[in-house]
Every structure is written in C-alpha cells, then in structure tokens.
N, C-alpha and C positions, 0 to 999 in steps of 0.2 A: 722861756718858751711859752707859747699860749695853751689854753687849757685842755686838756687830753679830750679830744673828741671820741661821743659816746657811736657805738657800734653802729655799721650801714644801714642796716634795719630803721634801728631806729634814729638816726640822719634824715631819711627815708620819709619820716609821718612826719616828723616837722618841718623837712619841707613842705610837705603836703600841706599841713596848717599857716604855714607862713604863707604859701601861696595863695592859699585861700583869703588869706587876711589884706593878703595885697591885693587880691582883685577888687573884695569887698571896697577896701580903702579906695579903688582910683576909679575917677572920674566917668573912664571911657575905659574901651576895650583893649590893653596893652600887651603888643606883641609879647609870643611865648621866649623870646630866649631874653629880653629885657624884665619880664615877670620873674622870670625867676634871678634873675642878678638882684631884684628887689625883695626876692624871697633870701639869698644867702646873705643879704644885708640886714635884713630885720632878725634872722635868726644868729648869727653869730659875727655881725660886723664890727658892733658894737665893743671889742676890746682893741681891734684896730685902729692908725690911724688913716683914714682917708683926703682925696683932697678932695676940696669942695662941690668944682664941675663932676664928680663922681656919683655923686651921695642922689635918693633917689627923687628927694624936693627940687633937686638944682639939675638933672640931668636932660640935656636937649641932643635932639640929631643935628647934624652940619647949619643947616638952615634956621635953628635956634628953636624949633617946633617940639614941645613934649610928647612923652609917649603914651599918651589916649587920644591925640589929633592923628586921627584918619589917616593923612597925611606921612606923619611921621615916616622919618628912614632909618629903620632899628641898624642899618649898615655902617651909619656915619655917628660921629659921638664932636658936638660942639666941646675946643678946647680953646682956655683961654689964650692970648699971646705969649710967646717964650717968656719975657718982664717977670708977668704975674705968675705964668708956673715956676720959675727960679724962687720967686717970693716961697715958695712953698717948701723949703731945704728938702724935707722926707720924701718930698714926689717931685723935687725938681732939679734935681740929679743930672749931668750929662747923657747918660744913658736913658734917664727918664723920659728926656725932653725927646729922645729918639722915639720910648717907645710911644708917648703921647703924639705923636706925628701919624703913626703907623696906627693906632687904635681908631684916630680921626676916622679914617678910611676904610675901616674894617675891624668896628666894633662888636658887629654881630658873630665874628671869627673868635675861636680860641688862641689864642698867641703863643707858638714858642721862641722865642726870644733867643738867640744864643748868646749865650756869656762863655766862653773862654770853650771848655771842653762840654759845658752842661747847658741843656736849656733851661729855661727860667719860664715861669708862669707869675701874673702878678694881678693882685686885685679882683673882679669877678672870676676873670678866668682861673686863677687858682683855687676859687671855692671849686669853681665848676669841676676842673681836674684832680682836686682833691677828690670829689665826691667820687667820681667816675671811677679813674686809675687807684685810688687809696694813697696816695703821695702822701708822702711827709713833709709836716710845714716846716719853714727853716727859720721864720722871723719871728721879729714881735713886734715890730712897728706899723708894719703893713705886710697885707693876707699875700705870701710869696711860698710858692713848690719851685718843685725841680729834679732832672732826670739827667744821665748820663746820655752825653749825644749820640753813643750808639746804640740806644732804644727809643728813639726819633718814631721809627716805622710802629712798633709795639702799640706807644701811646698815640701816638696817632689812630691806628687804627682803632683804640677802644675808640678814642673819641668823637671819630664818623662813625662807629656802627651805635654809639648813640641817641646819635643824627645830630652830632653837629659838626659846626664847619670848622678846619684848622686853616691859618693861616704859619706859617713857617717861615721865622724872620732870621737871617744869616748875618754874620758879621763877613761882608766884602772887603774888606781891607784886610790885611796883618797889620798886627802892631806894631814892627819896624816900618812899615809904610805911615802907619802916623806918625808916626814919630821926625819919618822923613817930613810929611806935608807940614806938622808942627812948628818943623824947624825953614821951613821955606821962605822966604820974602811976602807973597800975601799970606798965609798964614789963615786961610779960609778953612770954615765946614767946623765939625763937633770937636769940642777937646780929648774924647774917643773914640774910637775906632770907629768906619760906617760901617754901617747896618743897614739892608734893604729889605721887603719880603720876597722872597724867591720863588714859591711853594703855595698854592693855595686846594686844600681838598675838601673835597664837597662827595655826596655818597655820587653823583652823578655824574662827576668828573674828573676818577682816578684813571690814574696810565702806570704809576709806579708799580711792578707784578707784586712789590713786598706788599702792596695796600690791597693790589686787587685778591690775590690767593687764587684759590685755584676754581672761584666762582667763576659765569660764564661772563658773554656780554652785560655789561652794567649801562642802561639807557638814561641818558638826561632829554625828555621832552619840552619842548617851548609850545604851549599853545596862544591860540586866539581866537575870539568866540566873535562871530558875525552878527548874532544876535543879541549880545550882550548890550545895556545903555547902562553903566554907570557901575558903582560901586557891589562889590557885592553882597547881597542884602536888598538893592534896590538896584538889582538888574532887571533884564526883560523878563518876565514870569513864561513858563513853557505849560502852564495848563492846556492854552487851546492853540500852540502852536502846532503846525502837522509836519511841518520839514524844517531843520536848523542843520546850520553851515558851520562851520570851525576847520581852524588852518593849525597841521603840528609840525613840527620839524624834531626829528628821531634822530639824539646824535650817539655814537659807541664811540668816546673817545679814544680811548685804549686804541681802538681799529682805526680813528678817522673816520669812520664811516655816517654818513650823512643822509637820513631821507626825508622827504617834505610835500607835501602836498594838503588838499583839502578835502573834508570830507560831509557828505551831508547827513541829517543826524534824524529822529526824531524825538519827541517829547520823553523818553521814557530813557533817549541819551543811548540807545543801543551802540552805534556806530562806536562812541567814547567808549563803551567798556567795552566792546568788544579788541578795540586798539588798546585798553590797557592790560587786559587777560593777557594779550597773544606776546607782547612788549616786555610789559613787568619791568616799568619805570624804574630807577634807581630815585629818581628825582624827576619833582614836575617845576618848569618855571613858570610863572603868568603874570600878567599885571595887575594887583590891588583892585584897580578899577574897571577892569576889562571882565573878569570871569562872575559867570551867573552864579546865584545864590546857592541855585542846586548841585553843580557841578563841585565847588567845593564843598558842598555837604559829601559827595559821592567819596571823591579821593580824599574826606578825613576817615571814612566808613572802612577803605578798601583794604582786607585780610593783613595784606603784604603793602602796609602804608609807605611809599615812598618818601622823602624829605621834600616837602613843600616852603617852595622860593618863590614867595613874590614879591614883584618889582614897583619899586613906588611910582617911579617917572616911566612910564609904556611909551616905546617908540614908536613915533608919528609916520605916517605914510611915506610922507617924503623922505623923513630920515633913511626909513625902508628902502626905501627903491632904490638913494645912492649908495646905500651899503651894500646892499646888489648890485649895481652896475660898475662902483668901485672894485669889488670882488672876479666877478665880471673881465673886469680889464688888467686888475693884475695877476689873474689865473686864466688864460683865454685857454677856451675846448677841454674846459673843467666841468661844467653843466652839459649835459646831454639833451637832444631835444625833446625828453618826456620831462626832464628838469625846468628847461624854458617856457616848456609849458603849462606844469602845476605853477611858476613862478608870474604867470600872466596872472594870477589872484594877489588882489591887495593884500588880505588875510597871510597867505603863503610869507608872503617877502616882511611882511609886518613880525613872520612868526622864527623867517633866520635871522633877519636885523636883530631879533632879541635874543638868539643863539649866538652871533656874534659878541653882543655884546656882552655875552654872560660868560663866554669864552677869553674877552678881552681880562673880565673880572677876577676871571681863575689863572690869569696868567699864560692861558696857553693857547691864544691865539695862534701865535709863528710854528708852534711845536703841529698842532691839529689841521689849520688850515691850507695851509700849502699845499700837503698831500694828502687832500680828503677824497674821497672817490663817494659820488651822488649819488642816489637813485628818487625815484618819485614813488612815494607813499602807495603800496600795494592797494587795488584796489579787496584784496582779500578784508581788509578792515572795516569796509564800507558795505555794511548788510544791504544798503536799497540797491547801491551798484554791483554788488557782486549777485542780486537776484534777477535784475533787469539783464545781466550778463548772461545768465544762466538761461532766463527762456528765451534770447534771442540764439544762445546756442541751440536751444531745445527746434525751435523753429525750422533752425536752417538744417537740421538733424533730419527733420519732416520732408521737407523740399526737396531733399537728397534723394529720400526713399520714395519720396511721389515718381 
C-alpha cells in the first residue's frame, strides 16, 4: 500500500506550497483545476506510476496547446492513439482505454467511473477526491479511490460544493450483453463492457433533489459584454465610459426556467451587481475572451463566489442566431413576444446560444429544453431603466391630478 498520508490540515499547506511552486515554475497563467492536478503531482505523485501524456511537462488540451497558452481548453486532455496507450500495460488496460476516451472530453471533470458495484476514481481525480471526501487509496501502481455506488449522491455532492465539476460515467451494458456481442460475428467495440458518461454536475446545473437539498433556485448565468474587445486583461477599460451594455441568460434548471435579456450598465457596473445580489448565481459562464478585466475581478471579489466557467471557443453571431431559430422551429409558441423581443439583440442570442451549448455539455439538453417556459430579464435589474421607468410613472401621476 502507498505511504499513510499525513493529516488534512496538513495535506492542506502543502498543497498550498506546491501550488505555489508550480505557479512560480510555469510560464504563463495556468488554469486553477489544471494548477493543482500539478500541485498533487509534485507533492505526492512521485511514488506512482503515471503514463506519459499525464505527467505535467507532457500535458496538452485536445488541440495539442499547453496550459499557460491563453488559449488553452483545461476541458479537453490530448491522448495518445489506442496503439501507444495499450504500449502502456498499467494505463492501457481495457477499461483504461474507456476511461482515456472519456477524460479526452472532460478532463476538467472529476470522473466516477463505474466498475461492477463501486465507483473508481483514478489519477488526478483521485488525488482530488482523496483530498476532498477522505477516500481510501486502494493501489500502488497508480493514484486509484473508490466508493460504494450507493454513496454516488454523497460524494458527489462534497465534490460540487467544492466547486468542482463531476462527470458520472456508467457501465451501459451488462456483462451478459458482452459476452453476447463478444461472441457475435463482427465481434466489434471494447473487450469490456461499455461505458458512457451519463451524468454531468456542475454547481449551476443540478436537477437531481439528492444534489440540490433543500436549498432554493440554484441559477447558472451565461453572459456577454458589448463592450468588451478581447481578452481579459486587455478588454475595453470602463474609466471614461458612461453607459455599457451586456446580454445574460438566467437559467433554474431544476425548474427549466429561462430568462434573457439585455441590460445597460454603467462604469461602476451597477446594473451587474445589482443582477447578481437579486439572482445569487450558482454559476457564471462567459467566454475567456469576451469578458472585461473588471467584471471578472468583481465576481472573483463576490461574498457568495459562484463557480466560474469560461469558455475557450465563444459562440459567433451566426452560430447565435441559428441556434435560435433552430430552437425556434423545433419548439414553436415557446418564446413569448417580450422573449422575441429582448432576442432582437445580437448580445441576447450570443448569450442563450452559449446556454445551449453549456446545457448540450451537462448532458441536459432533451431533459431542460423542451419544457422550458421564457421570460424576458426584468427590467427590476436595470437601475437606469427601472429609474427612467419610475419618473415617467411619476409624470403621468402629475397629468392625472392636473
């Protein structure tokens, strides 16, 4: 068995110093849940065996890009061809070669793997769920936990209220069924059983009641900033701007419930927190390069931090509009006409296109959208329009009594 790990506490400061060391060590700015998969690596990987594309000199996202390029998609993990992972016996196992399929895609996720009656955690994620849950390691060749599948919901939910993401991968077959497909004529697909992800949670996008409890609405917001130009760091500066624009889309999965519109802001951002106070994001999405400098400084500031997801590739206008109009026509007299019309903003449709697709990501597309019921983003959230509101009421108050 590997060597009795010393108490959480102090788990705890060496992460902290390993983190430290690895930021020191890298290049560029390396996303937080890839930081520390290179913190649990430098602090206790080391009597492991790892495979190569793991390790933190060799590791790329899909598109073969390290993690201090800007760029980078901490979601995807570059793996090598089946060939070369087989070459690997310790990590190129049947089941291996499943879960290296599955990590491709959703590397930034925690993985429960199912194996027979128990989940399985393996390699960073098992540092991670070690640390988290307290698991018991079970190997010595490489970093492997594990739980009984009826405390699935348990660990799970420590592990979103950590803030990170679970991915929950099933075995969809029985193993009489392989055994049937084994023994078939083409004789296609893995020498065990499949395996698919089923399950994906995110703090912004629970429906299961065991995960929600007995908290209220849990909101995943999608925004996009009209004023933004580029990266952020090197977006538009808001010193001497006097009115700024931003489009959000407000979803309550749990409910289906959908609202969208845009709002105008000014320099000091009121508009945004006043929409975040009244909301109380479970999670914000946005794109890398879309949100202003400031704005993420705000919501890393905010009391009640929601989990921040950004998106490497931001969805383009057009993509926008036909994920809209696709929506559109396979749900007609689903949009209402104050829906139609916050959606006449590029922003708007820029902002569900990327709820869609963050929806597509968690798997619950077919489950949320079908029966989502709309509304258009109150103007209660919008301080200049709810004051221009106010004295045009005031006016006609006047008018009355003249």
């Amino acid at each position: 068995q590997p060597e009795q790990q010393p108490p959480l506490d102090e788990r705890a400061v060496d992460l902290r110093s390993a983190l430290q060391a690895a930021q020191r060590a890298a290049p560029g700015s390396v996303p937080p849940f890839t930081a520390e998969c290179f913190c649990h690596f430098a602090s206790g990987g080391a009597q492991y065996s790892w495979p190569p594309w793991l390790t933190p000199e060799n590791l790329r996202d899909a598109e073969g890009r390290v993690p201090s390029d800007p760029s980078y998609n901490q979601g995807t993990l570059w793996v090598p061809d089946e060939k070369t992972q087989k070459n690997e016996k310790t990590h190129g196992t049947p089941m291996l070669l499943q879960y290296w399929k599955l990590k491709a895609k959703h590397f930034d996720k925690i993985a429960l793997f199912k194996v027979g009656k128990f989940y399985e955690l393996f390699y960073y994620d098992a540092f991670i769920a070690q640390r988290i849950c307290d698991l018991k390691w079970m190997g010595e060749k490489k970093p492997h936990v594990g739980f009984p599948e009826m405390a699935k919901h348990d660990y799970a939910r420590k592990l979103v209220d950590a803030g990170y993401k679970v991915v929950v991968v099933e075995q969809v077959e029985r193993v009489v069924e392989q055994k049937q497909r084994q023994a078939g004529q083409d004789n296609k697909g893995p020498s065990c059983v499949e395996r698919d992800a089923c399950e994906v949670y995110t703090n912004g996008t629970l429906v299961d009641p065991e995960l929600l409890g007995s908290a209220g609405a849990k909101f995943m917001l999608c925004l996009h900033f009209h004023d933004a130009e580029g990266a952020s760091g090197q977006g538009a500066t808001t010193s001497s701007a006097t009115k700024l624009r931003f489009s959000a889309c407000l979803l309550d999965c749990a409910t289906s419930q959908i609202q969208v519109g845009t709002l105008s802001d000014a320099a000091d951002r009121n508009a945004l927190r006043t929409l975040l106070a009244q909301t109380q994001p479970s999670e914000v999405v946005y794109s890398a390069a879309n949100i202003p400098a400031d704005v993420l400084g705000l919501l890393k500031r905010l009391p009640c931090r929601p989990q921040l997801s950004p998106v490497v590739h931001q969805v383009d206008a057009l993509a926008a509009r036909n994920a809209v109009s696709k929506y559109r026509l396979t749900h007609p007299e689903k949009l209402s006409g104050a829906v139609e019309e916050s959606l006449k903003e590029e922003g708007a449709q820029i902002a569900v296109a990327s709820a869609f697709k963050y929806l597509e990501m968690a798997l619950l597309s077919s489950r949320v959208l079908p029966v989502a019921t709309w509304e258009a983003l109150s103007p209660s959230f919008d301080p200049l329009a709810a004051a221009a509101g106010a004295a045009m009421e005031g006016s006609s108050s006047s008018s009355s009594s003249s």
